[in-house]
C-alpha positions, 0 to 999 in steps of 0.5 A: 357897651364893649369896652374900646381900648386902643393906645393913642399918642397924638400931639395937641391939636392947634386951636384957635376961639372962633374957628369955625372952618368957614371958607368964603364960596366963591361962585363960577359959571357953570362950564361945560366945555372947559377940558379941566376938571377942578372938584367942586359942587354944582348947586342948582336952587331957585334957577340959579346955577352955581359952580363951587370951587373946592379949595384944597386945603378944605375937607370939611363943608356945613350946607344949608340956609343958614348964613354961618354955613360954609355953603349957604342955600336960599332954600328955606324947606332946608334946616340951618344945618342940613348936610355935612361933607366930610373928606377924611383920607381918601374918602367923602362923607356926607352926611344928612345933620338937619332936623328932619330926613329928607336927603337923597344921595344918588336917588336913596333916601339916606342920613349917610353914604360914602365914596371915593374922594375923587368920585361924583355925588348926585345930591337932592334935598329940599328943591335943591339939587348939589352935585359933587364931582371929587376928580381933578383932571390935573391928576390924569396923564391924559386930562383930555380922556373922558373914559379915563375920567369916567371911570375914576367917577364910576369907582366909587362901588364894584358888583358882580361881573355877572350881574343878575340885571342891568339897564342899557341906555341907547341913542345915536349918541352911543350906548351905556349899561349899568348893573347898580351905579345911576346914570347921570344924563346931561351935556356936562363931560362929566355925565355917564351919558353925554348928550350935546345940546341939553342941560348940563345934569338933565336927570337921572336913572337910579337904583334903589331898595325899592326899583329903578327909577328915572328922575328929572333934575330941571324941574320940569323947564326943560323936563322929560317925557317918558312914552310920550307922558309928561313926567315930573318926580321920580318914574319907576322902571319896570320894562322898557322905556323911551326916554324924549328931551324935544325930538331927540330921543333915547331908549332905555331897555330892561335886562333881567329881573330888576326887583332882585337885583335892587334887593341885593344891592341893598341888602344891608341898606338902613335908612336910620344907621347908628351913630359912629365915632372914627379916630382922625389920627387913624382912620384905617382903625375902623369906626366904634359903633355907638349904641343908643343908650338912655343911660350916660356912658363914661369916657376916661382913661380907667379900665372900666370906662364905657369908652376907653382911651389909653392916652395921657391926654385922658383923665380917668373919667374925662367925659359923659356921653348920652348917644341919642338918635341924631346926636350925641349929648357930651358933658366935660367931667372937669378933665385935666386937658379939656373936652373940645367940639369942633376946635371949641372947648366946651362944657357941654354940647350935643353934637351931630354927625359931621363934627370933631369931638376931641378928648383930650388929644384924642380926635374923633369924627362924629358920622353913621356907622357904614 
C-alpha cells in the first residue's frame, strides 16, 4: 500500500458516551401540493406513505429494521442496518451497509453512489421504495418555478451535448428527453415528469449497464400497462413503447442506439468498489483508496506506517487495520489519545461504510471508493 502522508492539525472532537446521532423521525402526510420544498425522505413500505422531514442540523441516517436506526422500516427482508446516508460538504452518500447487496439507486444495483446535496435519489430495497429529495425551495428566488427546481434536481450528473441516444416521453401533459438521467413519473412537483391525477412517484424510467428499463413504483395498485400488457418488475426498453395508467396514456420513443449509449454511461461502473477513507476536516483532499489485504496494516504516526498521519494526535504505531470486503476490522495499539467508531471510544470494532473512524484527532469517514 502506498504510504499516506498529509499534515493534519484538528481540534479534539467533542464526544459525548452513547451518542449515537439518533434523531426522533417524525412523520407528515405525503403533500403534493404545498409550494415548499423542505428535504426529506419519502418512504413507501406495507402501503403506507411517509414524509420525512430532514433536520438541518442532521447529515447522518442509518436505515433499516432495526429500532436503533434513525429510520426504522417494518420491512423485515431488510438487514438491521441497511443503508447509510452520509451528507458531507456539498455532497450525499448513500451507501448500501446491510449483509447482503440488494439496493437499487436510481434503478442500478450498487453498494454506493453519490450526488449533490440538494439533488433527488430514487431508492428501492427490500419491498421498500425511499425517495431523497435534497432541495429546499427557501433557497430559490422564485420557489414557485418548477423548472428552476428541476433543474437544481436533475444537476446531479452532465453528459454529452450531443449524446449518442436518448429517450422522449410525450403526452398532452407535455414532453421530456433524457440522455442518461431516469425520469421520474408522478403527480408530486418534484417529478421529471408531472402528470395530475396519479401517484405521487408512480414509476420510473432508468439507465442502466445493461438497457433501459421501465419500472412501477405502486406495486402493481394502481400499476401500468405497457402495449396494452400488464406489467410488474422492471420492463426493458428497446423501441417504442406506449406507457397506459387507466385511459390516460403516454408514448415513449426510442432515439439512437441505446446498448451504446448505457455502455458509455457506465463504463467505469463496479458494482463491488473498494473501500475508501475520506478526511472530515478536508473533504476536497479526495479519498484514500483501501486495498483489500489478508494482512493487518499499521497505522501511526512513523514514516514507515501503511497508513501515515503526521499529526500529534497520532502515536507512532496508533492502530491495526485489516481492510475486508464490507468492512473494515480496527484494533487500538494502546495509542496515547485513543482509536474512536462512531464518537465511541473502542478497543476493537469492524466498521462498514457509513461510519466515523477517528485516530486520534484525525476524523475519517468510512465509504466506497468513487
Amino acid at each position: 500500500m502506498d504510504k499516506f502522508q498529509t499534515q493534519i492539525n484538528l481540534p479534539p472532537m467533542t464526544r459525548t458516551s452513547g451518542s449515537s446521532g439518533i434523531f426522533k423521525a417524525n412523520s407528515f402526510a405525503l403533500d403534493a401540493t404545498s409550494e415548499e420544498l423542505i428535504p426529506s425522505f419519502y418512504i413507501f413500505c406495507d402501503n403506507q406513505k411517509k414524509n420525512i422531514r430532514i433536520p438541518k442540523d442532521k447529515d447522518l441516517f442509518i436505515i433499516g429494521k432495526g429500532e436503533h436506526c434513525d429510520i426504522v422500516l417494518s420491512d423485515q427482508s431488510l438487514s438491521s442496518e441497511q443503508i447509510a446516508v452520509i451528507r458531507l460538504g456539498d455532497q450525499c452518500f448513500f451507501m448500501d451497509r446491510g449483509s447482503t447487496d440488494c439496493v437499487f439507486f436510481n434503478g442500478v444495483k450498487s453498494r454506493q453512489t453519490v450526488i449533490h446535496q440538494e439533488g433527488r435519489m430514487i431508492i428501492k430495497v427490500g419491498k421498500t421504495l425511499i425517495i431523497y429529495i435534497g432541495i429546499n425551495s427557501k433557497n430559490y428566488n422564485d420557489p414557485k418555478s418548477s423548472v428552476t427546481l428541476k433543474r437544481s434536481l436533475n444537476a446531479v450528473q452532465e453528459y454529452p451535448n450531443n449524446p449518442e441516444a436518448e429517450l422522449l416521453i410525450k403526452s398532452k401533459s407535455g414532453e421530456m428527453a433524457s440522455a442518461g438521467l431516469p425520469i421520474l413519473v408522478g403527480s408530486h412537483k418534484v417529478c421529471d415528469y408531472k402528470v395530475n391525477g396519479i401517484e405521487p412517484f408512480h414509476y420510473y424510467i432508468y439507465f442502466s449497464p445493461s438497457g433501459v428499463f421501465i419500472e412501477d413504483l405502486t406495486h402493481g395498485a394502481p400499476g401500468i400497462r405497457i402495449n396494452d400488457m400488464n406489467t410488474l418488475g422492471a420492463t426493458p426498453v428497446e423501441e417504442d413503447r406506449t406507457i397506459s395508467i387507466s385511459a390516460f396514456k403516454m408514448f415513449l420513443y426510442v432515439y439512437g442506439n441505446i446498448a451504446s449509449r448505457c455502455g458509455s454511461l457506465f463504463k467505469t461502473f463496479e458494482e463491488k468498489p473498494a473501500l475508501a477513507l475520506t478526511l472530515l476536516s478536508s473533504p476536497e483532499a479526495g479519498q484514500l483508496i483501501l486495498p483489500r489485504s489478508a494482512n493487518k496494516l499499521i497505522v501511526g504516526r512513523h514514516s514507515e506506517s501503511d497508513l501515515m498521519l503526521d499529526d500529534v494526535s497520532i502515536s507512532r504505531e496508533h492502530a491495526f487495520i485489516q481492510v475486508r470486503e464490507k468492512g473494515l476490522n480496527i484494533s487500538d495499539n494502546g495509542s496515547s489519545n485513543g482509536t474512536f467508531h462512531n464518537l465511541k471510544k473502542i478497543d476493537k470494532v469492524t466498521a462498514h461504510a457509513g461510519d466515523i473512524v477517528e485516530f486520534g484527532s484525525a476524523a475519517f469517514l468510512l465509504h466506497y471508493a468513487y
